[in-house]
PDB file with one MODEL, atoms N, CA, C and O in Angstrom:
MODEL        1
ATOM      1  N   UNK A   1      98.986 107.849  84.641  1.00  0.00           N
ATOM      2  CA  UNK A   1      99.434 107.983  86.014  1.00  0.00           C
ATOM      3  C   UNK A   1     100.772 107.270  86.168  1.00  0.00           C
ATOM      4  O   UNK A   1     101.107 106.147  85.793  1.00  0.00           O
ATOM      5  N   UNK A   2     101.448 108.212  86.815  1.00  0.00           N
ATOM      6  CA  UNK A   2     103.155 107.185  86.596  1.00  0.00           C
ATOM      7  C   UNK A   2     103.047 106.611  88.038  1.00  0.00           C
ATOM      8  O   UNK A   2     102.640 107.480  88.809  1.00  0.00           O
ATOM      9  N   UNK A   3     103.242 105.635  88.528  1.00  0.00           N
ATOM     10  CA  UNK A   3     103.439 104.481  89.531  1.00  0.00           C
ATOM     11  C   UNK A   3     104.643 104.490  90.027  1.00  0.00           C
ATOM     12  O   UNK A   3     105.471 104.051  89.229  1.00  0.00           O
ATOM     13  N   UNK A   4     105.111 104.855  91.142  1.00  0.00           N
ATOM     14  CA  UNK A   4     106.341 104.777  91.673  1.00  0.00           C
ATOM     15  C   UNK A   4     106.807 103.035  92.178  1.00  0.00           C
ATOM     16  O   UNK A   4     106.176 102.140  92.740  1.00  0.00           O
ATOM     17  N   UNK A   5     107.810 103.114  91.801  1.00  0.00           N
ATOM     18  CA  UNK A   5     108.507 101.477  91.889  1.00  0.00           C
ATOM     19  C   UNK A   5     107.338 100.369  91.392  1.00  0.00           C
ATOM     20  O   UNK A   5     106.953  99.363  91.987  1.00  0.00           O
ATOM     21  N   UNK A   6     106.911 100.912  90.087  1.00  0.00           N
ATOM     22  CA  UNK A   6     106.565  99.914  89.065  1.00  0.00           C
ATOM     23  C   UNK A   6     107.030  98.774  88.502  1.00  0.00           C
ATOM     24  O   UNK A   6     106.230  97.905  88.155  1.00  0.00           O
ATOM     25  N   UNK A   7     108.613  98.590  88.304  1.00  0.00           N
ATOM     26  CA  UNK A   7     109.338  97.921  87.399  1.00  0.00           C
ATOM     27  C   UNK A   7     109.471  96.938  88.450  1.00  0.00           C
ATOM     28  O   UNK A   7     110.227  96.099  87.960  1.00  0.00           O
ATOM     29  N   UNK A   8     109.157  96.557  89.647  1.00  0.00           N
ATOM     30  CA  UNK A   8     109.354  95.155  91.095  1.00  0.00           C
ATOM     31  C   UNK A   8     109.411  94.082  90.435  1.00  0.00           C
ATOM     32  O   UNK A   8     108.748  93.696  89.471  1.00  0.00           O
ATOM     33  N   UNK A   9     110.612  93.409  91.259  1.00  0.00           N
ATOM     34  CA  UNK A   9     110.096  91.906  90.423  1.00  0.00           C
ATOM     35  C   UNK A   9     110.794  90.508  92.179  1.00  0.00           C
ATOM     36  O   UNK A   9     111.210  89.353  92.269  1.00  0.00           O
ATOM     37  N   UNK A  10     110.498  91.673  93.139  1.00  0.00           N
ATOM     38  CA  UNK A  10     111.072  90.810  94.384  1.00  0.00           C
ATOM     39  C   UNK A  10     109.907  90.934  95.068  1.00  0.00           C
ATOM     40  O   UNK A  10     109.610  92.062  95.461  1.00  0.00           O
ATOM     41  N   UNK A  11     108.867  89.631  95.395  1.00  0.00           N
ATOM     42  CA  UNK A  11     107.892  89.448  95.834  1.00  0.00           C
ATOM     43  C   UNK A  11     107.820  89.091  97.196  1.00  0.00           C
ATOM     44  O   UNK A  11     108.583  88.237  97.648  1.00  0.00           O
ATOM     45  N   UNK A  12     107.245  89.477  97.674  1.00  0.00           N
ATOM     46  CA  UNK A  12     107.150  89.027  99.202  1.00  0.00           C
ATOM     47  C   UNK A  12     105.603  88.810  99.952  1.00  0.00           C
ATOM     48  O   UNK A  12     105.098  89.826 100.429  1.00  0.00           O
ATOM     49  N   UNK A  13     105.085  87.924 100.030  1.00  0.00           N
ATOM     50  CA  UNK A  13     103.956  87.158 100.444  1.00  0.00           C
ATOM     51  C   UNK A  13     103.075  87.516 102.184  1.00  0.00           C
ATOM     52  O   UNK A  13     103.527  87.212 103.288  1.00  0.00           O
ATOM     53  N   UNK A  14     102.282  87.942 102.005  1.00  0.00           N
ATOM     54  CA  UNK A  14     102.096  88.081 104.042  1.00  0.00           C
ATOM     55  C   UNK A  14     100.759  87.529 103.928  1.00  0.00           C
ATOM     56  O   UNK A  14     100.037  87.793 102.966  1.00  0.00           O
ATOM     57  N   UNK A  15     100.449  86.857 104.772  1.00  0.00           N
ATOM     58  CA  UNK A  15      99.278  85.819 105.118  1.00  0.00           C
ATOM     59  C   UNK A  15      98.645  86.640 105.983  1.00  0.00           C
ATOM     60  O   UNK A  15      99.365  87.254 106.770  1.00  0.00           O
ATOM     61  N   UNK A  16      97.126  86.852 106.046  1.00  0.00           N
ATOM     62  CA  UNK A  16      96.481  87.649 107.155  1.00  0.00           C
ATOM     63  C   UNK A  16      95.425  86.345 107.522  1.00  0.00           C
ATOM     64  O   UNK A  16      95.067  85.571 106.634  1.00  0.00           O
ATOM     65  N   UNK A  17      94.947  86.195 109.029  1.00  0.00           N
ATOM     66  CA  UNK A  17      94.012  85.136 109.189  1.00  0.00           C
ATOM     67  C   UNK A  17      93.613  85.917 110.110  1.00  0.00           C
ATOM     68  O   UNK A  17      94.479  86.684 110.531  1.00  0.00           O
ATOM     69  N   UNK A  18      92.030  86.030 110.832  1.00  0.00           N
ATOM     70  CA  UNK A  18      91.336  86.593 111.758  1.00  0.00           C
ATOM     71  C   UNK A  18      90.244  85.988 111.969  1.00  0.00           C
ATOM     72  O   UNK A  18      89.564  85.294 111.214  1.00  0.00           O
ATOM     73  N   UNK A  19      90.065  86.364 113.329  1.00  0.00           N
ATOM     74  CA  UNK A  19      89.102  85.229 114.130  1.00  0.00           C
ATOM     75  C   UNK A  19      88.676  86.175 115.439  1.00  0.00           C
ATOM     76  O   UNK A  19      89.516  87.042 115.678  1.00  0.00           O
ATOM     77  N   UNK A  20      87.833  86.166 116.088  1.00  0.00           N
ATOM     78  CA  UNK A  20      87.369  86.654 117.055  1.00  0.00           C
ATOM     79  C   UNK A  20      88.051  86.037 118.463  1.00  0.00           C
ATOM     80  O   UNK A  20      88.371  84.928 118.891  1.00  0.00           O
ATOM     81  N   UNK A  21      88.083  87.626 118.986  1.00  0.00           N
ATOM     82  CA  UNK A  21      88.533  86.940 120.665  1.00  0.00           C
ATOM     83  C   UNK A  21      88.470  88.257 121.093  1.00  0.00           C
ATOM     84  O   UNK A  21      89.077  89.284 120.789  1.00  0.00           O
ATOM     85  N   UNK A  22      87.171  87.841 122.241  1.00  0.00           N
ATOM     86  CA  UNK A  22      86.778  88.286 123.660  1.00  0.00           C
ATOM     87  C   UNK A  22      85.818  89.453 123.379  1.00  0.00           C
ATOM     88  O   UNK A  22      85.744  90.484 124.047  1.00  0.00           O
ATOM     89  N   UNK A  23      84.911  89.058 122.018  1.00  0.00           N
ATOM     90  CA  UNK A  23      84.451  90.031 121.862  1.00  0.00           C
ATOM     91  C   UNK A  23      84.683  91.426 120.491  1.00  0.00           C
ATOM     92  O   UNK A  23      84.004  92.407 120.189  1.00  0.00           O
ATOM     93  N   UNK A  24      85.856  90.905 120.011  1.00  0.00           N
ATOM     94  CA  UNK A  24      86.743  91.480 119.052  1.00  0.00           C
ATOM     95  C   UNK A  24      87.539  90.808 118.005  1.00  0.00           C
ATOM     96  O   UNK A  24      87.832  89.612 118.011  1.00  0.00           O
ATOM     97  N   UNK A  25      87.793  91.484 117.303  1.00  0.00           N
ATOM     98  CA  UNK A  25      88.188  90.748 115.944  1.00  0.00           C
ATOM     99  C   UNK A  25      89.905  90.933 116.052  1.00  0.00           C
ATOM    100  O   UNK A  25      90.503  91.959 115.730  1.00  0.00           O
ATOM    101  N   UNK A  26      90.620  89.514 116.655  1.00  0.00           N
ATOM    102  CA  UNK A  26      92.019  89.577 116.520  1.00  0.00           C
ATOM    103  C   UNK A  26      92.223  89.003 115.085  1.00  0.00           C
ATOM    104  O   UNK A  26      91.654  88.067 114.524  1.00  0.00           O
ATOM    105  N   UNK A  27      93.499  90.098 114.534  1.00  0.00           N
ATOM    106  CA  UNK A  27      94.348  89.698 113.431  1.00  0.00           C
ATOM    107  C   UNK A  27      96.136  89.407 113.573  1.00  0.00           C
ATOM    108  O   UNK A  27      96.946  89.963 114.314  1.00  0.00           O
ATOM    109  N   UNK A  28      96.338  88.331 112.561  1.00  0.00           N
ATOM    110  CA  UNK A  28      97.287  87.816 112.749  1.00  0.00           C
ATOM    111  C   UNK A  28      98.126  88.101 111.257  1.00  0.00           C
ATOM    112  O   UNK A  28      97.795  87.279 110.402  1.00  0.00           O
ATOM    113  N   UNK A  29      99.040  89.005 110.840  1.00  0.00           N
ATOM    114  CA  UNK A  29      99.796  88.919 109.713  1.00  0.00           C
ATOM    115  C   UNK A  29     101.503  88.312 110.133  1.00  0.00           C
ATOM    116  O   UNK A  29     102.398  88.699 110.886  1.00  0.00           O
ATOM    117  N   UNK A  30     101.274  86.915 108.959  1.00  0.00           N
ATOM    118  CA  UNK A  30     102.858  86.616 109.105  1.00  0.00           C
ATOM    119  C   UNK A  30     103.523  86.606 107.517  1.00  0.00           C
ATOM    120  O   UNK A  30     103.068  87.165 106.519  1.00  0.00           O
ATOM    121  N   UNK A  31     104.572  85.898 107.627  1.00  0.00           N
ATOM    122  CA  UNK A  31     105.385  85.879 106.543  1.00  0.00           C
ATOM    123  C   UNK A  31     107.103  85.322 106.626  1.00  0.00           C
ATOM    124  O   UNK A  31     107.946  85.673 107.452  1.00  0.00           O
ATOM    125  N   UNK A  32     107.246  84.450 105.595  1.00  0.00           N
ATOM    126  CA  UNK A  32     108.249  84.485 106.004  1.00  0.00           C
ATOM    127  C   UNK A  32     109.642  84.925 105.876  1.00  0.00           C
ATOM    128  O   UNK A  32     109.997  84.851 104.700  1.00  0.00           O
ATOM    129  N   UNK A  33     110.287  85.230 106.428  1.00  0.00           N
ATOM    130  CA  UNK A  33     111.538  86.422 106.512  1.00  0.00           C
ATOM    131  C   UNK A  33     112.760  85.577 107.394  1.00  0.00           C
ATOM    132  O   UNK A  33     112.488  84.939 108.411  1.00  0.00           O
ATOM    133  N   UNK A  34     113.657  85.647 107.025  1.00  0.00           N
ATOM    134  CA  UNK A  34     115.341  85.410 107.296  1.00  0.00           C
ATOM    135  C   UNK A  34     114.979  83.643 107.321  1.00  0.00           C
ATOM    136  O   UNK A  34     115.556  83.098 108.262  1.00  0.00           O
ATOM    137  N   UNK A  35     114.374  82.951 106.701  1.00  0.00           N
ATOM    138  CA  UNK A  35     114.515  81.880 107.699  1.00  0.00           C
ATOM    139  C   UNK A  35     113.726  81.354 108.284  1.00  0.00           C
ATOM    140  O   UNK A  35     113.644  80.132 108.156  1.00  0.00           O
ATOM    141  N   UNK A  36     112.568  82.249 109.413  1.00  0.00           N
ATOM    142  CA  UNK A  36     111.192  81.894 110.141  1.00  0.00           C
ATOM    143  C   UNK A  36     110.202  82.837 109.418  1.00  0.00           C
ATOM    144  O   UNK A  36     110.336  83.626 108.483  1.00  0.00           O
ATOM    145  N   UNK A  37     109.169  82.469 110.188  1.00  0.00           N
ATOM    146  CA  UNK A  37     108.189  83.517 110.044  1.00  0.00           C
ATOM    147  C   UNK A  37     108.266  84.419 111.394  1.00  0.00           C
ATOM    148  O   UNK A  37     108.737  84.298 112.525  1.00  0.00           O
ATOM    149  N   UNK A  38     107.347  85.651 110.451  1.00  0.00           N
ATOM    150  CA  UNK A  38     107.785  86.559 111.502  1.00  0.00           C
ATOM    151  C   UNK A  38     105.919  87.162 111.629  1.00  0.00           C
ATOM    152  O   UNK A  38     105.105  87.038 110.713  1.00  0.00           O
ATOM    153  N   UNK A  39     105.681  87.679 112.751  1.00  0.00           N
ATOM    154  CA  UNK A  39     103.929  87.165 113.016  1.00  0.00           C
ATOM    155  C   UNK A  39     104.271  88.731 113.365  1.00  0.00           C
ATOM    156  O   UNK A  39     105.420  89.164 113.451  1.00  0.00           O
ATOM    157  N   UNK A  40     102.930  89.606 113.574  1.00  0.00           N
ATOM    158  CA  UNK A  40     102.274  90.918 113.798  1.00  0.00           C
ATOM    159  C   UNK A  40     100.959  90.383 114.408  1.00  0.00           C
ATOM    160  O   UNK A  40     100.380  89.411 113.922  1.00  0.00           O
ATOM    161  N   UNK A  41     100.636  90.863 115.183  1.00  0.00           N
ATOM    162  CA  UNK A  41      98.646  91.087 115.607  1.00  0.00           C
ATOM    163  C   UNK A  41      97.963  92.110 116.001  1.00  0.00           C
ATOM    164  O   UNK A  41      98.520  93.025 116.607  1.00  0.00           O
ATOM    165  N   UNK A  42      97.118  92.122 115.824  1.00  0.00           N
ATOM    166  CA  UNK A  42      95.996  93.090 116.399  1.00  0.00           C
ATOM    167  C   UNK A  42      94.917  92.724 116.671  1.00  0.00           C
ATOM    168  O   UNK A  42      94.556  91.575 116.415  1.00  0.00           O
ATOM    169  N   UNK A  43      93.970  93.805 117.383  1.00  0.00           N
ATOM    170  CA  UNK A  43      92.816  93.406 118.005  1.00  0.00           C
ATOM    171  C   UNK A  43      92.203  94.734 117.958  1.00  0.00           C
ATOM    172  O   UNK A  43      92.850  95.752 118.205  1.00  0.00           O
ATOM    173  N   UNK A  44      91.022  94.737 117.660  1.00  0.00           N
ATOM    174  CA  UNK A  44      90.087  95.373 117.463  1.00  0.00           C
ATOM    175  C   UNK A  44      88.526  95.121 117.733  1.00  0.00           C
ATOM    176  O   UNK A  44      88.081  94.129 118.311  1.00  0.00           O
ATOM    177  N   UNK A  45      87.744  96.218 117.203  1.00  0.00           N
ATOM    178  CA  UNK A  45      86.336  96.217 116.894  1.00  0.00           C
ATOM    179  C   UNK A  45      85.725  96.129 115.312  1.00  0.00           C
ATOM    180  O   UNK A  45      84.494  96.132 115.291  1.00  0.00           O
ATOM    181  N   UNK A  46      86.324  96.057 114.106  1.00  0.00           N
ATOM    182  CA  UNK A  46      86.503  95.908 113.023  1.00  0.00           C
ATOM    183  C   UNK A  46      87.789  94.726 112.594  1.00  0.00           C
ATOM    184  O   UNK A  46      88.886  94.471 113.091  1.00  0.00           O
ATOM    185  N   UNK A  47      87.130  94.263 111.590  1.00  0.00           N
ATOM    186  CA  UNK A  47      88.309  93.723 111.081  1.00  0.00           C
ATOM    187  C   UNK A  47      89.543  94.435 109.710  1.00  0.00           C
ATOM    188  O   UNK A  47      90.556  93.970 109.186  1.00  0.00           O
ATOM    189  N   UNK A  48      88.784  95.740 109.553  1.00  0.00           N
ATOM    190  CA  UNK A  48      89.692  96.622 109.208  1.00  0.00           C
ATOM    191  C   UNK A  48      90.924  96.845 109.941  1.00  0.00           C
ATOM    192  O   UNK A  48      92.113  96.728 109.644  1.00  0.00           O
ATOM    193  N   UNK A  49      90.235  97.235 111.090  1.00  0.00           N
ATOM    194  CA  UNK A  49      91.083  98.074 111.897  1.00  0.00           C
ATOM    195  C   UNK A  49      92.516  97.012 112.733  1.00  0.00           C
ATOM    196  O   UNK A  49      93.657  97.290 113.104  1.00  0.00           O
ATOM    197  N   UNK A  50      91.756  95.862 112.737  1.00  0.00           N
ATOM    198  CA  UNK A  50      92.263  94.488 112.941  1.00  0.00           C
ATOM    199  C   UNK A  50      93.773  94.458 112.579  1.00  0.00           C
ATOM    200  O   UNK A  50      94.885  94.676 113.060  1.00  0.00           O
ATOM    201  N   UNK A  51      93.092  94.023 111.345  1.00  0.00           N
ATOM    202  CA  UNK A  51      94.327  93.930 110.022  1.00  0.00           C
ATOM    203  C   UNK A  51      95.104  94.820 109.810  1.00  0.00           C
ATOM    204  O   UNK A  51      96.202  94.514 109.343  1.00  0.00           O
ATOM    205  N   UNK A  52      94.770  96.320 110.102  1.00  0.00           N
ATOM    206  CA  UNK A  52      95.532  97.241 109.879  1.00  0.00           C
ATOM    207  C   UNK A  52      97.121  97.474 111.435  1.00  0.00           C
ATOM    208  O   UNK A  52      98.300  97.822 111.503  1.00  0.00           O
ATOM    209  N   UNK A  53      96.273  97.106 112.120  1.00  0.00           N
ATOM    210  CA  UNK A  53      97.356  96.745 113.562  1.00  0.00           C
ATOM    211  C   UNK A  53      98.116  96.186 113.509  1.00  0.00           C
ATOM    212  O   UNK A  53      99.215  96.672 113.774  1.00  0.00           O
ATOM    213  N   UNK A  54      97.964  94.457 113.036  1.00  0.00           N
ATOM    214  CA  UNK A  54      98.689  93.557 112.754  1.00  0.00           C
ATOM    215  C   UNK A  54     100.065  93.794 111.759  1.00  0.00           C
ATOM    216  O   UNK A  54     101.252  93.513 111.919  1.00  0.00           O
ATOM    217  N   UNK A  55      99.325  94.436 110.683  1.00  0.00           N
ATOM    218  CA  UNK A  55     100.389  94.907 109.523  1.00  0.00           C
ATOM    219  C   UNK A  55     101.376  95.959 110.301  1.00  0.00           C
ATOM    220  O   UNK A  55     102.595  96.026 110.149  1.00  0.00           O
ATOM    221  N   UNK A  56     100.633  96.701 111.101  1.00  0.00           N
ATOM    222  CA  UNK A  56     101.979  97.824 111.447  1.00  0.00           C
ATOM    223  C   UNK A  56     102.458  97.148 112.640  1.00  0.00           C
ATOM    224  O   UNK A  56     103.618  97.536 112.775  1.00  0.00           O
ATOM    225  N   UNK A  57     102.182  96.370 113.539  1.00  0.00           N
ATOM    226  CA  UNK A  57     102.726  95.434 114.118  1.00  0.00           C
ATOM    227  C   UNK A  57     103.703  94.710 113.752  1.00  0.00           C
ATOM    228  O   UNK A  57     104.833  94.897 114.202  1.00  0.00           O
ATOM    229  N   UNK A  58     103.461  93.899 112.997  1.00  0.00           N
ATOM    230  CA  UNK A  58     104.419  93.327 111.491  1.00  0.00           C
ATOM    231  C   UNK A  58     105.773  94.011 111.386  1.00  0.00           C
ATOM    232  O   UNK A  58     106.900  93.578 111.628  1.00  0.00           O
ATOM    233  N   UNK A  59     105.351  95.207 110.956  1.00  0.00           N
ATOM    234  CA  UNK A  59     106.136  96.164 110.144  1.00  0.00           C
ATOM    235  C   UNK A  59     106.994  96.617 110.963  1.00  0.00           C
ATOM    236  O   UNK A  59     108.102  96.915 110.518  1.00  0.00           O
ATOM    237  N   UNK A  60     106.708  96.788 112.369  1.00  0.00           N
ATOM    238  CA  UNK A  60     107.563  97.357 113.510  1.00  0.00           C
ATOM    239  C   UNK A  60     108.862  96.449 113.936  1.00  0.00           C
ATOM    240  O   UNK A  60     109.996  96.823 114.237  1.00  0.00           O
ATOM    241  N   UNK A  61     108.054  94.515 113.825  1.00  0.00           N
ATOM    242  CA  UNK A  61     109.208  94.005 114.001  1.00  0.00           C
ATOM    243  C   UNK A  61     109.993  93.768 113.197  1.00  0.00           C
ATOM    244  O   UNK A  61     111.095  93.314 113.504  1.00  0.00           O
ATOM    245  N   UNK A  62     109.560  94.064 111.696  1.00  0.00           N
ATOM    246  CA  UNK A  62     111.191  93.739 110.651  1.00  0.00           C
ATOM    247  C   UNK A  62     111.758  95.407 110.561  1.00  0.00           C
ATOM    248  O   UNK A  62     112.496  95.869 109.691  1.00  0.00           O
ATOM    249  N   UNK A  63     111.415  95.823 111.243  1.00  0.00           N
ATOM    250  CA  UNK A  63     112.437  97.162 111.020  1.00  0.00           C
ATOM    251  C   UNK A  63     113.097  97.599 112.377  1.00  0.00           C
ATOM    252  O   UNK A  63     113.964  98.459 112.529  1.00  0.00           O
ATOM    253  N   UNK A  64     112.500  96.822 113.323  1.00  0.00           N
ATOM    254  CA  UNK A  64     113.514  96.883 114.605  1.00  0.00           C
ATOM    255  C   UNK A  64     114.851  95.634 114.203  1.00  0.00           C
ATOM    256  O   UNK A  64     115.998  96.024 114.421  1.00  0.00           O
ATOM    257  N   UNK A  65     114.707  94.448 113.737  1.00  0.00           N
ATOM    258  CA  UNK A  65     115.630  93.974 113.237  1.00  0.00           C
ATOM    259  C   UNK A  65     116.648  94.102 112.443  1.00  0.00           C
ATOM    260  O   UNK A  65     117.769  93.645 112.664  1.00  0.00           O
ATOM    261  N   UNK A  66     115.977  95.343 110.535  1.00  0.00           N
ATOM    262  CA  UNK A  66     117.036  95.637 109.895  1.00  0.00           C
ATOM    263  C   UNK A  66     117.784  96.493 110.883  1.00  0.00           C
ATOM    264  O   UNK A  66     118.830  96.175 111.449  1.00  0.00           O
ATOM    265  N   UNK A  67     116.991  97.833 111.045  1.00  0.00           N
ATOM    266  CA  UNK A  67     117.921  98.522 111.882  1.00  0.00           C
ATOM    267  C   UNK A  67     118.971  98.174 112.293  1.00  0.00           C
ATOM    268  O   UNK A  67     120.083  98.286 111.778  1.00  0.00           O
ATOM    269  N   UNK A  68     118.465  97.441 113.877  1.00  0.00           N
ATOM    270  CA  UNK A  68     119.817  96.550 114.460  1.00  0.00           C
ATOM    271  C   UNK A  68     120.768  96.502 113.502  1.00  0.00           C
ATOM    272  O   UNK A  68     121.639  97.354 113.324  1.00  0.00           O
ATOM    273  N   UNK A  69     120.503  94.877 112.490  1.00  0.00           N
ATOM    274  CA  UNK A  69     121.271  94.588 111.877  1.00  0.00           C
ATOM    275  C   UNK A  69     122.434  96.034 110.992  1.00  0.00           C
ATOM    276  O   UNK A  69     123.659  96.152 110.959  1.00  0.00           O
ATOM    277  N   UNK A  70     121.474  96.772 110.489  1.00  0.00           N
ATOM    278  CA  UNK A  70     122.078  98.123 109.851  1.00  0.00           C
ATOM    279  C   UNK A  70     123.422  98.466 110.377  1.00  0.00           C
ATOM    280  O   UNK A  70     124.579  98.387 109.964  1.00  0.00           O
ATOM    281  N   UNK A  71     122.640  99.003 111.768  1.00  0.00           N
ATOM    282  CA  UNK A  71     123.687  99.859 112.862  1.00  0.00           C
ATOM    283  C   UNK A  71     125.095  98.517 112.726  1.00  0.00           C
ATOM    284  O   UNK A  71     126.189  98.741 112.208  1.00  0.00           O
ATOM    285  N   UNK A  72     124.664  97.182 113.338  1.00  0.00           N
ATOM    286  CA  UNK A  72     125.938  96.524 113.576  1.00  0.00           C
ATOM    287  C   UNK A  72     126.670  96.160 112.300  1.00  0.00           C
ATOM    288  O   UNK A  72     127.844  95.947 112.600  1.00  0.00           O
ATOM    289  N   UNK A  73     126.479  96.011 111.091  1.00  0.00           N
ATOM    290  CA  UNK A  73     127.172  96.414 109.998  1.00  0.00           C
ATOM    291  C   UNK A  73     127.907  97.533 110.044  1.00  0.00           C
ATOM    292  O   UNK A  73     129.130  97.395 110.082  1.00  0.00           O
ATOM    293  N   UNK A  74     127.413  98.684 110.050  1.00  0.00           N
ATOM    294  CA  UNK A  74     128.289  99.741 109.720  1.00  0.00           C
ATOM    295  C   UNK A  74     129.467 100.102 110.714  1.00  0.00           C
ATOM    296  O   UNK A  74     130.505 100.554 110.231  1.00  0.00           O
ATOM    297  N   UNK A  75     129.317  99.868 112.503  1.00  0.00           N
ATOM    298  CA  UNK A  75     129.918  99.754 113.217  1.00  0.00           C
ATOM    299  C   UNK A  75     130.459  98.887 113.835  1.00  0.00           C
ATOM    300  O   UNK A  75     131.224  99.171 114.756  1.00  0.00           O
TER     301      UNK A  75
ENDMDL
END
């Protein structure tokens, strides 16, 4: 099976911690990026589904940032 972007060697670390609130399983993914950490959450009825929020939570705020950053580079 060939593995796309096999050869990685730039690691990047994300911490997931979850705990209940109000009945539901909130998740918290951080990591740290530029400098701080940068946090995602979710909340759910699973802690699948939890974790899976958090991460695209996550994911939403370092790509509203490159972006930015992107756009004001090039212009």
């Amino acid at each position: 099976m060939n593995t796309p972007c096999a050869d990685l060697d730039n690691d990047w670390s994300v911490t997931i911690s979850l705990g209940p609130r109000d009945g539901q399983v909130c998740a918290r993914a951080s990591m740290p990026w530029r400098g701080r950490d940068v946090v995602g959450v979710g909340l759910a009825t699973s802690d699948e589904l939890a974790v899976s929020r958090a991460l695209s939570d996550l994911a939403r705020r370092t790509m509203t940032v490159s972006v930015h950053d992107n756009i004001a580079a090039s212009g």
